[in-house]
C-alpha positions in Angstrom: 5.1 10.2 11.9 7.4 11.3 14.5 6.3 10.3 17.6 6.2 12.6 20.6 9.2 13.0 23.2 7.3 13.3 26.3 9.9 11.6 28.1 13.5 13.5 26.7 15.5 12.1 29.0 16.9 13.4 32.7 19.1 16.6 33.1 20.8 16.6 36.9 21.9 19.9 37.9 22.6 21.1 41.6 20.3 24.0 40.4 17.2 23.0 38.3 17.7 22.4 34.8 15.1 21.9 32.2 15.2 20.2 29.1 14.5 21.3 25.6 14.5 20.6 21.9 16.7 22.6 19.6 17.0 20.8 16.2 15.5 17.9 14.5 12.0 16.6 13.1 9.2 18.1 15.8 6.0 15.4 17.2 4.1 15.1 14.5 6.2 15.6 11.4 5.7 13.3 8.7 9.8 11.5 8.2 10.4 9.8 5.0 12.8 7.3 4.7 16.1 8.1 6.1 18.7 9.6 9.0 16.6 12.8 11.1 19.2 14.1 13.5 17.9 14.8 16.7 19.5 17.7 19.2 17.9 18.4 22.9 19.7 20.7 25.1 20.1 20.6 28.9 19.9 24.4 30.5 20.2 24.7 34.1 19.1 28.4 36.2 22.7 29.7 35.4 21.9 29.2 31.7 24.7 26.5 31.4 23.8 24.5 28.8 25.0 20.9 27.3 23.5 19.0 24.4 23.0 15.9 23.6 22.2 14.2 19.7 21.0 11.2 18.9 19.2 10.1 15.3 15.5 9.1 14.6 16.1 6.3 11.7 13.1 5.0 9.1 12.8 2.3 7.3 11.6 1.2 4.2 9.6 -2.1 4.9 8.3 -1.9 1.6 8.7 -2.7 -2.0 9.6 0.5 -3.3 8.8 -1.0 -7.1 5.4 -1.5 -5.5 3.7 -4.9 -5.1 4.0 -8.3 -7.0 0.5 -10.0 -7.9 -0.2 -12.9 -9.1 -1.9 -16.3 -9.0 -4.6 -15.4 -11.8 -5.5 -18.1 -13.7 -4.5 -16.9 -17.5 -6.8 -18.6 -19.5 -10.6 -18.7 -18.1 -13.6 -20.2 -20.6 -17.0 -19.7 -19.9 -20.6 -20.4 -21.2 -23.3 -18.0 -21.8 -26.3 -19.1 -19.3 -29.7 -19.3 -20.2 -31.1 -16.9 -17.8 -28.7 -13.9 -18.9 -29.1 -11.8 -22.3 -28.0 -8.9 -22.7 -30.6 -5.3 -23.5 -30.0 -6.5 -27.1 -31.3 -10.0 -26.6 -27.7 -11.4 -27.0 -27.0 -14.2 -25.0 -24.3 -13.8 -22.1 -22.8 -14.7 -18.6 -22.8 -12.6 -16.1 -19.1 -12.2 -14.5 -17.7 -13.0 -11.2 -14.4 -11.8 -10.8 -14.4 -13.3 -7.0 -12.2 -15.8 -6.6 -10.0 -15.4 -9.6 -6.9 -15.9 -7.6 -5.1 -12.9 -7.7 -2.4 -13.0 -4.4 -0.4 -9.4 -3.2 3.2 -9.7 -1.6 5.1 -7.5 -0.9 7.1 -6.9 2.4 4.6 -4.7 4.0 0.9 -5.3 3.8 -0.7 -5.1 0.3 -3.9 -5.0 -0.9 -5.0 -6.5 -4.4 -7.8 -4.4 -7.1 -8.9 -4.8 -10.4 -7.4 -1.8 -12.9 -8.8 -2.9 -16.1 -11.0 -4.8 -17.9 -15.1 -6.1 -17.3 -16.0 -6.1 -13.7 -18.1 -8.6 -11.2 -22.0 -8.4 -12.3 -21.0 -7.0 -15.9 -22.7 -9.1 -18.7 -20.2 -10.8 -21.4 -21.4 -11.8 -25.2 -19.2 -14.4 -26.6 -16.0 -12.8 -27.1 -12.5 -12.6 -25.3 -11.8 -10.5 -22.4 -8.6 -9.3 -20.4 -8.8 -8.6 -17.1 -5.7 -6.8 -15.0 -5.3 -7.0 -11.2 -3.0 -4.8 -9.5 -1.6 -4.4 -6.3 -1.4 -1.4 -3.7 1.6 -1.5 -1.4 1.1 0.3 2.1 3.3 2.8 1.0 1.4 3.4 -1.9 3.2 2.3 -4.4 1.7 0.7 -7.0 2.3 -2.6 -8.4 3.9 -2.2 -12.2 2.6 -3.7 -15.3 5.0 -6.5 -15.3 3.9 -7.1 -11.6 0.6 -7.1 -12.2 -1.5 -10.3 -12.7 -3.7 -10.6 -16.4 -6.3 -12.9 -16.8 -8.0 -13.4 -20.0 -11.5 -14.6 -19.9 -13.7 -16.3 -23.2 -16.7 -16.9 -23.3 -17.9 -19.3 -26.1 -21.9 -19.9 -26.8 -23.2 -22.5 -24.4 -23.9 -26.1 -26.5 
C-alpha cells in the first residue's frame, strides 16, 4: 500500500511556496510489484513552479510459483483401535493429522493446510489413504502440485 507523504519534502522560496503532488500512485493505493513514478511540484505565490520526481519501487519477496512444502512422511501405517468403530460397526482409527511433518518455505512467510484427503478426528476402516498438504505464500500464491507434500496413510486391522 502506498504509504502516505505527510512529509514531501521542503520548498524555499523568498515568497511562500507550497508543496503538491501532481502524478504518481496517491496514500493508500494498492502498488503491485514494480517502478511507480512519483512527481510533486513546488509553487511559490507568483505561481512559479519547479518539480521534482523520484520513484516508489516494490519488491517481490515472494515465491511467485507459490510455496514449497514438504517434510511429510510418505508412508504412514496404522492400527484400528479397540475403542473406535465406525456407525457400521467396522473397526477403525481415528486420525490425527497433527504432527505429520509438513514444513512451508518460501521467502516470505508461509502458512501450511491440508487440501485433500481424510481430516484430523475422521474415522479410517482398513484401507489406504492420501493425504495432500499445501502451502499459502503471503502473497497468496499457492503452493503447486509438485510443491505440495503427499502423505499416504494405511491402516491394516490391529493383531
Amino acid at each position: 500500500t502506498m504509504p502516505l507523504l505527510d512529509n514531501m519534502g521542503s520548498c524555499y522560496d523568498i515568497c511562500d511556496c507550497s508543496i503538491e503532488q501532481i502524478d504518481g500512485p496517491l496514500p493508500g493505493d494498492v502498488l503491485t510489484t514494480g517502478v511507480h513514478p512519483i512527481t510533486l511540484q513546488a509553487t511559490n505565490n507568483n505561481d512559479i513552479s519547479n518539480e521534482c520526481s523520484f520513484n516508489i519501487i516494490v519488491q517481490n519477496s515472494c515465491n511467485t510459483n507459490g510455496p514449497i512444502v514438504d517434510g511429510c512422511e510418505d508412508l504412514i501405517y496404522l492400527e484400528t483401535e479397540n475403542d473406535c468403530s465406525t456407525n457400521d460397526g467396522n473397526e477403525c482409527v481415528v486420525l490425527d493429522t497433527n504432527g505429520m511433518g509438513a514444513i512451508c518455505h518460501d521467502s516470505c512467510g508461509c502458512s501450511i493446510y491440508q487440501s485433500s484427503g481424510p481430516v484430523s478426528g475422521d474415522k479410517l476402516e482398513p484401507g489406504t489413504y492420501e493425504i495432500v498438504f499445501s502451502g499459502l505464500n503471503d502473497l497468496g500464491m499457492e503452493s503447486s502440485s509438485s510443491s505440495s507434500c503427499v502423505s499416504t496413510i494405511v491402516v491394516q486391522e490391529r493383531s
